[in-house]
C-alpha positions in Angstrom: 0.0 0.0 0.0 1.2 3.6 -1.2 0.9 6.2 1.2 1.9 9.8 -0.5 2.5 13.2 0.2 4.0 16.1 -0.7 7.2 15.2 1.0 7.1 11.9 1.6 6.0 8.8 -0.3 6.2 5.4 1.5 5.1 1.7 1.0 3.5 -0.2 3.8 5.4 -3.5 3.2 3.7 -6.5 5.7 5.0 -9.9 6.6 5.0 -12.3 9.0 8.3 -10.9 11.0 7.1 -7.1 11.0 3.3 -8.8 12.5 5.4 -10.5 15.1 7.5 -7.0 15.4 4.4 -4.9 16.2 2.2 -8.0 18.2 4.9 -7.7 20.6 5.5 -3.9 20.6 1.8 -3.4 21.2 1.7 -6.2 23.6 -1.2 -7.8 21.2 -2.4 -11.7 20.8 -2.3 -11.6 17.5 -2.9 -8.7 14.4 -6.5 -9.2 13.8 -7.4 -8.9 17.7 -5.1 -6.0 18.3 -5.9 -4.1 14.8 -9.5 -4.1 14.9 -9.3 -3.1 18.8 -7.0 0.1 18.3 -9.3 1.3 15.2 -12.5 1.1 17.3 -10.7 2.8 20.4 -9.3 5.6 18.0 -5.7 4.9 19.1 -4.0 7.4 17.0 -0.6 5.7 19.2 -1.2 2.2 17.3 -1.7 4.1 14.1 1.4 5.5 14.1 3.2 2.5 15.0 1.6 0.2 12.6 2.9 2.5 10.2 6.3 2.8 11.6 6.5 -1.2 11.5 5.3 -1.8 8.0 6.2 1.3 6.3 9.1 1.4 3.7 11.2 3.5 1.3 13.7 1.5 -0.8 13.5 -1.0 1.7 14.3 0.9 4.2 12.5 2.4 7.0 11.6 5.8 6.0 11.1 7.4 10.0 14.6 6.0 11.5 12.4 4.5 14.3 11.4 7.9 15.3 7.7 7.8 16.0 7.2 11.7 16.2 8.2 11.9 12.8 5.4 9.7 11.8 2.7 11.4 13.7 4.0 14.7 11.5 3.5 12.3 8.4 -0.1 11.2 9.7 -0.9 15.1 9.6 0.5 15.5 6.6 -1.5 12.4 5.0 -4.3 13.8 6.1 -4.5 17.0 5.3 -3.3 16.3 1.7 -5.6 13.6 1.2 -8.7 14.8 3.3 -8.3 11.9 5.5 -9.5 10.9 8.8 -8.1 8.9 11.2 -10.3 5.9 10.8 -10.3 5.9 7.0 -6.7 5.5 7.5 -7.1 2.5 9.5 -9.7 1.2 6.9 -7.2 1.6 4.3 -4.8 -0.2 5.9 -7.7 -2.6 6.9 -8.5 -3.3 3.4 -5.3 -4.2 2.1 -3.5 -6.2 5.0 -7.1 -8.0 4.7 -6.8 -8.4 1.0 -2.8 -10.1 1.4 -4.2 -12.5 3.8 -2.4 -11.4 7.1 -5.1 -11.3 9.5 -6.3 -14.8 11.2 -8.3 -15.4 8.4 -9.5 -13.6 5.0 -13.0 -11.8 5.2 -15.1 -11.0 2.2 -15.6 -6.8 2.1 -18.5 -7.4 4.2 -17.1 -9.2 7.3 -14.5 -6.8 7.1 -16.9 -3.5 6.9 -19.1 -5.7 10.3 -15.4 -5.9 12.3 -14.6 -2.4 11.5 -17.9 -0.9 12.0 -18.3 -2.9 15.7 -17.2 -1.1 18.5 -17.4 -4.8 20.4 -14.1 -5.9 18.8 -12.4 -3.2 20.9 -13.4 -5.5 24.0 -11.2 -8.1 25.3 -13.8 -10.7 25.6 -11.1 -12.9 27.6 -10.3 -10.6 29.7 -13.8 -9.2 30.6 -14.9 -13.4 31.4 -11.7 -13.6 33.2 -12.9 -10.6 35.7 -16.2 -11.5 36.0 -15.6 -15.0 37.1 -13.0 -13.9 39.6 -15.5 -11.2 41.2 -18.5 -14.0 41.2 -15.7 -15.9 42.8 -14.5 -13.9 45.2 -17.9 -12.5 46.6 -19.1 -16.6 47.0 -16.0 -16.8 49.1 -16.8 -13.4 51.2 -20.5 -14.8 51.7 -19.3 -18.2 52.7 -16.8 -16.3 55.6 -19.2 -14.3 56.9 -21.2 -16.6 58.3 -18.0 -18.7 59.8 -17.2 -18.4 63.4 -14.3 -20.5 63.6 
């Protein structure tokens, strides 16, 4: 994927090391889990680093790992182009999609559903995992309150 401005014209270049690359750097599961969930929070912090992990200029990172010199790009990107933050994610949606580099391929209509649903921001694991530890935890204050010893 081409992303162009005035001053700047990079390639977002994805493969399986630079998923594993950003997975860890945003301490994500996997791309598809972590993508979807920084779109539908707005993180313009994830943005800028999926962009600093896949983008390319010969082959080369174009930002010298220096994330403040892609948030100026960002700006740049969309001013020039009239963009929004969340049509750049759905940009970059559509092609890491289309390559086949989330857990599985979606048609253009899966994809719009995920994109659209503000539930893929929740950790579903995570929200089970707290629930069954306060159901938990509140049988076991009930049970002690009655005990005497």
């Amino acid at each position: 994927m081409v992303m162009k401005t005035e001053k700047l014209t990079i390639d977002l270049v994805f493969s399986t090391k630079k998923i594993v690359r950003l997975t860890e750097e945003l301490k994500g599961k996997n791309l598809s889990d972590l993508y979807f969930k920084a779109l539908n929070n707005s993180d313009i912090k994830s943005l800028a680093t999926i962009i600093l992990v896949f983008g390319e200029l010969e082959g080369k990172n174009p930002f010298n790992s220096d994330i403040n010199k892609v948030y100026d790009f960002i700006d740049e990107y969309k001013k020039e182009n009239k963009k929004t933050y969340e049509d750049i994610y759905k940009e970059i949606a559509e092609v890491i999609n289309e390559e086949g580099f989330f857990i599985k391929k979606m048609t253009k209509e899966e994809l719009m559903e995920k994109i659209n649903n503000p539930l893929a921001s929740l950790d579903l694991e995570e929200t089970i995992k707290n629930a069954a530890n306060k159901v938990a935890t509140d049988t076991m204050t009930d049970a002690f309150k009655g005990y005497q010893g």
